[in-house]
C-alpha positions in Angstrom: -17.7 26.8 -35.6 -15.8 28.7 -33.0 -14.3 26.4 -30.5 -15.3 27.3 -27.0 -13.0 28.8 -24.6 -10.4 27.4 -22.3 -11.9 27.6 -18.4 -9.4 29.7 -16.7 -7.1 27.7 -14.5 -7.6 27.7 -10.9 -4.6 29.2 -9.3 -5.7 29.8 -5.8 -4.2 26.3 -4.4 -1.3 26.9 -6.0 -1.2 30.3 -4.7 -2.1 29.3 -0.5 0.7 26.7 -1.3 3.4 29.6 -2.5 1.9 31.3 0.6 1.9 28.4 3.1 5.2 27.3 2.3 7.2 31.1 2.3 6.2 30.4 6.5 7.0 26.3 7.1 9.6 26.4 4.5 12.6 26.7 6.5 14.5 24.3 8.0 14.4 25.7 11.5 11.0 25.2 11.4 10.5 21.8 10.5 13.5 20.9 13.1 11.6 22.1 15.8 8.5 19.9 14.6 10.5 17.1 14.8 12.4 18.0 18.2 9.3 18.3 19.5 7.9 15.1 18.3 11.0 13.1 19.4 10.4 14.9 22.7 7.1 13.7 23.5 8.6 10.3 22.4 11.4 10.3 24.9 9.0 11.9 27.6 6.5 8.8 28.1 9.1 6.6 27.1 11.0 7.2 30.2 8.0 8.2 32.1 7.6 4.3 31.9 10.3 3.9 34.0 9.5 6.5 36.5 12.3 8.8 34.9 11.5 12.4 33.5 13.6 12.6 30.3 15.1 16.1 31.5 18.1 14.2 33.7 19.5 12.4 31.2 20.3 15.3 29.2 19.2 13.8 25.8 20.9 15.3 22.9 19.0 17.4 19.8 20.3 14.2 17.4 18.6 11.9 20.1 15.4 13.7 20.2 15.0 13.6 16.3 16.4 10.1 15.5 13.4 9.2 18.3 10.9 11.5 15.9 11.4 9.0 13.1 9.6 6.3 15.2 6.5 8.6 16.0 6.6 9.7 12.4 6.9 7.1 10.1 4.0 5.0 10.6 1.0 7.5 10.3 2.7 9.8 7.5 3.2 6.6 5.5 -0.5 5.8 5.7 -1.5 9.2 4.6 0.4 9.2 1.6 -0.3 5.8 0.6 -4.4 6.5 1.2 -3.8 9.8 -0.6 -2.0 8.0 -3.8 -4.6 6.0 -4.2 -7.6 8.3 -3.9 -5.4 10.5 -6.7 -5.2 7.5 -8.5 -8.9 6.6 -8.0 -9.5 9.8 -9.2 -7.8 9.9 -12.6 -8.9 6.1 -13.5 -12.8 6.9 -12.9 -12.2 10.4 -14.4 -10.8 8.7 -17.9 -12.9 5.4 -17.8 -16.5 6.7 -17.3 -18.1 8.6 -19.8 -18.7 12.6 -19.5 -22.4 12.3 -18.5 -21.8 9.5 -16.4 -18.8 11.4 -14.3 -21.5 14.1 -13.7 -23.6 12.2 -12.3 -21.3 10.7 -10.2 -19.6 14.2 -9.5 -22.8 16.2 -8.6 -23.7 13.1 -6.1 -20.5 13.1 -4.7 -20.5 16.8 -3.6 -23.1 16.4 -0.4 -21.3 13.0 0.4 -17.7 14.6 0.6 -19.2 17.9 2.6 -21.3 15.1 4.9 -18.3 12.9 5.3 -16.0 16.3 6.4 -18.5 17.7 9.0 -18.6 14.1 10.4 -14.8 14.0 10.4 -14.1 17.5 11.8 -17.4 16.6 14.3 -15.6 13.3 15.3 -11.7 14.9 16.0 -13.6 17.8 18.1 -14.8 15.1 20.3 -11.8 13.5 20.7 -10.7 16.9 21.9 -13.4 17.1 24.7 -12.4 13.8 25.5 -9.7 12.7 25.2 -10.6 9.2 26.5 -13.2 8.1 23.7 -10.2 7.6 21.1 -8.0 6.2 23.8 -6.8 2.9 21.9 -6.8 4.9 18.5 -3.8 7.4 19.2 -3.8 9.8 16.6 -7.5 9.3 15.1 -8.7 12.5 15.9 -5.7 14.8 14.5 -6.4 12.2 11.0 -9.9 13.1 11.5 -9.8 16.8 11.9 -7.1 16.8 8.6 -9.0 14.7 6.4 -12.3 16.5 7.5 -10.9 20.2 6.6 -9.6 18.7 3.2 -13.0 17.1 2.1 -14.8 20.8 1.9 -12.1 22.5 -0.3 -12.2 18.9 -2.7 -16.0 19.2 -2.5 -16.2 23.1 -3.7 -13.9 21.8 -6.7 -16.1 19.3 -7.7 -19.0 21.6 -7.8 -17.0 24.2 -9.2 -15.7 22.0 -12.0 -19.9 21.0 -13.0 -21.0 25.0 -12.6 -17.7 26.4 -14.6 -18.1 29.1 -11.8 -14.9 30.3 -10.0 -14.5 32.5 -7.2 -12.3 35.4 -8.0 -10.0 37.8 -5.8 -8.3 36.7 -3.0 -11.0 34.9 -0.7 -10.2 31.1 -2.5 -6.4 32.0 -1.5 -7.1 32.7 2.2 -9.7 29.9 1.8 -6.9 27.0 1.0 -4.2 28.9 2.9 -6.1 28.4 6.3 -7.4 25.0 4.8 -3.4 23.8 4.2 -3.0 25.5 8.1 -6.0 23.2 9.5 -5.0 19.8 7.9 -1.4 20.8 9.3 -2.4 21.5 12.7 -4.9 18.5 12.3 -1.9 15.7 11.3 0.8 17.7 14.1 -2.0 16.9 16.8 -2.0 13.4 15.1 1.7 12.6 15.1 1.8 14.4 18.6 -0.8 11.6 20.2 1.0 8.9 18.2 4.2 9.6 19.6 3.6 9.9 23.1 1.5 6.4 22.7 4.9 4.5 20.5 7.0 6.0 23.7 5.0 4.4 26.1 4.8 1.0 23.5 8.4 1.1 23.3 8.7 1.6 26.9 6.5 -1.7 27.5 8.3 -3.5 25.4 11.8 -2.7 27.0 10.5 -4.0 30.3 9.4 -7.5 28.3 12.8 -7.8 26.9 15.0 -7.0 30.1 15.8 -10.7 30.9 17.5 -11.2 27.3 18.8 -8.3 26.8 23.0 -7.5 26.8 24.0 -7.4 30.6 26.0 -4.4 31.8 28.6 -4.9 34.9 28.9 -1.8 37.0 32.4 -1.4 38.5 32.7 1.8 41.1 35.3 2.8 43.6 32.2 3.5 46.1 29.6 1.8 47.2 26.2 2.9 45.2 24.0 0.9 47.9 22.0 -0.6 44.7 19.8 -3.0 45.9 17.3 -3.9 43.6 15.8 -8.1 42.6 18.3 -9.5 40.7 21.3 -7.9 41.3 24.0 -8.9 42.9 26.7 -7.0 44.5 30.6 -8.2 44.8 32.8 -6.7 46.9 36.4 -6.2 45.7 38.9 -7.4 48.2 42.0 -7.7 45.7 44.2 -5.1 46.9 45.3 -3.8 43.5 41.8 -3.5 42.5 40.8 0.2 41.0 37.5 0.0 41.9 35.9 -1.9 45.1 32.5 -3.0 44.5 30.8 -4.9 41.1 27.3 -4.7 40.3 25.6 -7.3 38.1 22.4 -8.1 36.6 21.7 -4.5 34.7 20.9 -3.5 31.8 21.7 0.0 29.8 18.9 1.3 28.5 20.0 4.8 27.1 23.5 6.7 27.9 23.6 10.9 26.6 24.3 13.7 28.4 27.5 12.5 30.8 24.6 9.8 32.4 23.6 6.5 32.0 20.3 5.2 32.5 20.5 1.7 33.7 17.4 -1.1 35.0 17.9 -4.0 37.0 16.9 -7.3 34.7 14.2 -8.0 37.4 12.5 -4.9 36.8 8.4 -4.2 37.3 6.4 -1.4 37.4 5.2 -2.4 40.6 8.3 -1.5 42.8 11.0 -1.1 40.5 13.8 1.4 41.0 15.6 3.0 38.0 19.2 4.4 37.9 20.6 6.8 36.8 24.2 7.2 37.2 26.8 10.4 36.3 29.8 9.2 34.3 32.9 9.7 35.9 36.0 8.2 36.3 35.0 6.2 39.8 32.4 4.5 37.5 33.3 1.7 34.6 30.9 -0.2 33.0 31.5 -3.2 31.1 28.7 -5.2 28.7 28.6 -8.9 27.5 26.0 -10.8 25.1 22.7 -12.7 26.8 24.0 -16.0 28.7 28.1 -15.4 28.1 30.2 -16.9 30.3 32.6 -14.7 31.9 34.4 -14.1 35.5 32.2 -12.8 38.2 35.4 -11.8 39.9 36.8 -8.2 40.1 
């Protein structure tokens, strides 16, 4: 009896990938993602302070070592939920028996296209308004991904129970523009979920001002800082380099020739910020929480 032949493989993902990946390949490209996502984080980070990023002249290091804090959380989801639907997969597709994965394929086929128009229908809205996934940052970049994914896992499905496969180049354009949907889908997803961590991070800055290292401002001018808690010494020694001291800050973030700096009493309410140039009329000097040291000059 003449065994029966091999299906031919499908080569069309394969093929969008080789495609896909001859345009997001290079490194320049993925640096700017990532500039740009550190970006965004740095933005509503300082926004939180009532400082636009742009003065402290933030370095390209700084924006991408800020990416990693936007990134890390909902890539790592991702991949773990995508490891173990793979792995769902190949257990139920080696325990059940050949009828009974039919079965269960041809009823999962409407429930995967259902589940991706109601994913896809769910990150539009979120795109008309923007307010309805407010405390879910992210959720509708995941949903739009997920939802473009579902159709092209769906079509397999079916494919794999008809042993009918589309030929020519349609199924490459078809998972080339399905590989460019999810991507735009989790870049609008890490974008939102940025912008939220640099606010989060911003918040809790503020809670930890009180404990946090002080920094002692020493300048040869005085730089009229008058803000709750801090206190400002004048310098009468007559030796003394510099002729007023500033305590009761704190550093935030120093790049660019300036330093970002927040009284230890700050608010949101009627806090100022600072933002000082580095120069040579200007020394700042730090200590632990709660040291003991010589409020002198």
């Amino acid at each position: 009896m003449r065994a029966a032949p091999a299906r031919p493989k499908d080569e069309a993902p394969s093929r969008a990938l080789r495609v896909f990946g001859s345009v997001l390949a290079p490194t320049t490209v993925l640096t700017a993602l990532l500039f740009f996502f550190g970006t965004r984080h740095a933005l509503f980070f300082c926004e939180w302070f009532g400082v636009h990023y742009s003065v402290l002249g933030l370095t390209a290091s700084d924006y991408l070592i800020r990416s990693a804090d936007g990134m890390f959380v909902p890539l790592t989801v991702l991949a773990a939920a995508g490891l173990g639907v793979l792995w769902g997969y190949r257990f139920l597709r080696s325990a059940l028996a050949p009828r009974t994965w039919r079965v269960l394929t041809r009823r999962a086929v409407p429930v995967l296209v259902s589940l991706g128009l109601l994913l896809v229908l769910a990150g539009l809205a979120g795109l008309a308004a923007p307010g309805l996934f407010h405390r879910a940052a992210g959720l509708p970049g995941v949903c739009v991904a997920l939802g473009v994914v579902l159709f092209p896992v769906a079509e397999h499905l079916h494919t794999s129970l008809s042993g009918k496969q589309a030929a020519g180049v349609v199924p490459v354009i078809q998972w080339t523009l399905t590989f460019v949907l999810a991507s735009i889908g989790l870049f609008w997803a890490v974008n939102d979920y940025s912008a939220a961590v640099g606010e989060a991070r911003g918040y809790e800055y503020e809670t930890k001002l009180r404990t946090m290292p002080e920094t002692v401002v020493f300048s040869s001018k005085d730089l009229g800082i008058r803000a709750p808690g801090v206190t400002t010494t004048p310098c009468t020694a007559p030796d003394s380099a510099y002729r007023f001291r500033y305590d009761g800050l704190v550093l935030v973030l120093q790049s660019g020739g300036q330093s970002f700096l927040l009284p230890k009493g700050w608010n949101r309410l009627d806090g100022v910020a600072l933002v000082l140039p580095r120069s040579g009329d200007v020394r700042l000097e730090f200590s632990p929480p709660g040291a003991q040291r010589d409020r002198g000059c």
